[in-house]
C-alpha positions in Angstrom: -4.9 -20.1 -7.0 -7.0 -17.1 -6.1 -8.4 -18.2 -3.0 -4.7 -18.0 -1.5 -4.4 -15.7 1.7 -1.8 -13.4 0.0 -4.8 -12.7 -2.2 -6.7 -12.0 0.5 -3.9 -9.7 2.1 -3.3 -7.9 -1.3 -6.9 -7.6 -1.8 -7.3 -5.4 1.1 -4.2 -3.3 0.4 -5.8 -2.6 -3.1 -9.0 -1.3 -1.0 -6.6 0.4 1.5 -5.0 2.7 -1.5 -7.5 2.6 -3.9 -10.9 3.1 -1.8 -10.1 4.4 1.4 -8.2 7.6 0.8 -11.5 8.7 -0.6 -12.7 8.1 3.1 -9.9 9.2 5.6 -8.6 12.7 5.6 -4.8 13.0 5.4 -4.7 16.1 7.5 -6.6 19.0 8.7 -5.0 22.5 8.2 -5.0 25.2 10.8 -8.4 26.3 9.7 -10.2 23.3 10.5 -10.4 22.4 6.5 -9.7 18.7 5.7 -6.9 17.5 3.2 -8.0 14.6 0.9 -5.6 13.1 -1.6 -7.2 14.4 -4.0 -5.3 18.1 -3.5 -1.9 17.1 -4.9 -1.6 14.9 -8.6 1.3 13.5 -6.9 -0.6 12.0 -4.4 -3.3 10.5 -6.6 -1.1 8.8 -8.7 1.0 7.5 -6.0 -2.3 6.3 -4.7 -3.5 4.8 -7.9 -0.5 3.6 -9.3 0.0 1.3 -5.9 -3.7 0.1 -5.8 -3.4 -1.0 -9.9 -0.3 -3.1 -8.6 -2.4 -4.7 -5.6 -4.9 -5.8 -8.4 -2.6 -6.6 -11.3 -0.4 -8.6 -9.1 -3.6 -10.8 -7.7 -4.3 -11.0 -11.6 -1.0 -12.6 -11.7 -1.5 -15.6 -9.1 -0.2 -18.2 -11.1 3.1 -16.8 -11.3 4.3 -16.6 -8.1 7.8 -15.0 -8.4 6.0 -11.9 -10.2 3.9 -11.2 -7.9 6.6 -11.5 -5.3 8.4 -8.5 -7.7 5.2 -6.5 -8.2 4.7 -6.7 -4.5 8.4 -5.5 -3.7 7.7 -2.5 -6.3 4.3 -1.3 -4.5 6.0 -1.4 -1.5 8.5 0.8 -2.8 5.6 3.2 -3.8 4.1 3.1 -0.4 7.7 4.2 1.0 8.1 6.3 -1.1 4.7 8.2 -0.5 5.2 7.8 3.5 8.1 9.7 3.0 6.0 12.9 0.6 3.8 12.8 4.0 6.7 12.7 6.3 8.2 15.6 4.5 4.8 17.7 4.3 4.1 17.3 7.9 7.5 18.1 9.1 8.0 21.1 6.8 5.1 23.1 7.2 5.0 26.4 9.3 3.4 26.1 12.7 2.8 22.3 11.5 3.2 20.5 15.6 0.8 23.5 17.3 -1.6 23.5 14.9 -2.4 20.9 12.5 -3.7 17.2 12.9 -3.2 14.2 11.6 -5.4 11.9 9.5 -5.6 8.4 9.4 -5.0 8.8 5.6 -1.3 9.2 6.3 -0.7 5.7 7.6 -2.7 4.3 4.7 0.6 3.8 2.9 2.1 1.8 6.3 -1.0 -0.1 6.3 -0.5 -0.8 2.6 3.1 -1.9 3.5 2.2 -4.2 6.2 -0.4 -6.6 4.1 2.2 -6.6 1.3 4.9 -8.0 3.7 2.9 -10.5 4.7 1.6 -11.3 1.1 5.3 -11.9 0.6 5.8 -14.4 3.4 2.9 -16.0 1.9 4.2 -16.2 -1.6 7.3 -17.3 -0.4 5.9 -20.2 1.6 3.6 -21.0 -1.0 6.7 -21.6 -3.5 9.2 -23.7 -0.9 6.5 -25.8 -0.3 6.1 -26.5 -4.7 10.0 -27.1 -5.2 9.4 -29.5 -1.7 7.0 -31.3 -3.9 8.9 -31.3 -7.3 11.8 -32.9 -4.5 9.7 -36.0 -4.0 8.7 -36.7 -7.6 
């Protein structure tokens, strides 16, 4: 059912990489000029790509084991865009005197966090069905 709290957890990872990135900066550069998401195509679609699987996969809430696999996949996305910020921040000149981190960078951990424990969720939600089907 929709009213589930995995929806509720992949509900706000949809709003934490689909809405929020539009709010938070992901850096600020040496001359005090803020980095959206917006400045790299790469970014945008890892953003949008992950937020479209937060909403189909709440679509999906009647099958349970797909959303478990949609979720698994966006939360390879999320590592997988951690890791483009990781590398940008560690690889840029004068990156650790300078520059400063926005909260737009740990969007993708955030993300990561509320599908884990939409997973546990799922999970839960499905032992408890086969316990059911058991007693019939």
């Amino acid at each position: 059912m929709i009213q589930r709290i995995q929806t509720v957890y992949m509900a706000i990872s949809a709003i934490a990489m689909g809405a929020l990135p539009f709010v938070f900066s992901l850096w600020t550069t040496t001359d005090k000029k803020e980095v959206f998401f917006t400045s790299s195509l790469l970014y945008i679609i890892f953003f949008v790509v992950s937020a479209l699987l937060a909403v189909f996969s709440i679509i999906n809430f009647k099958k349970r084991q797909h959303q478990f696999v949609l979720n698994r996949l966006n939360m390879i996305f999320n590592f997988i865009l951690l890791g483009f910020f990781v590398y940008r921040s560690l690889n840029l000149s004068g990156e650790t005197m300078v520059s400063e981190k926005g909260i737009g960078m740990f969007l993708p951990a955030i993300s990561i966090v509320l599908l884990v424990l939409a997973n546990k969720a799922i999970k839960k939600d499905e032992e408890l069905v086969k316990s059911v089907d058991r007693l019939r």
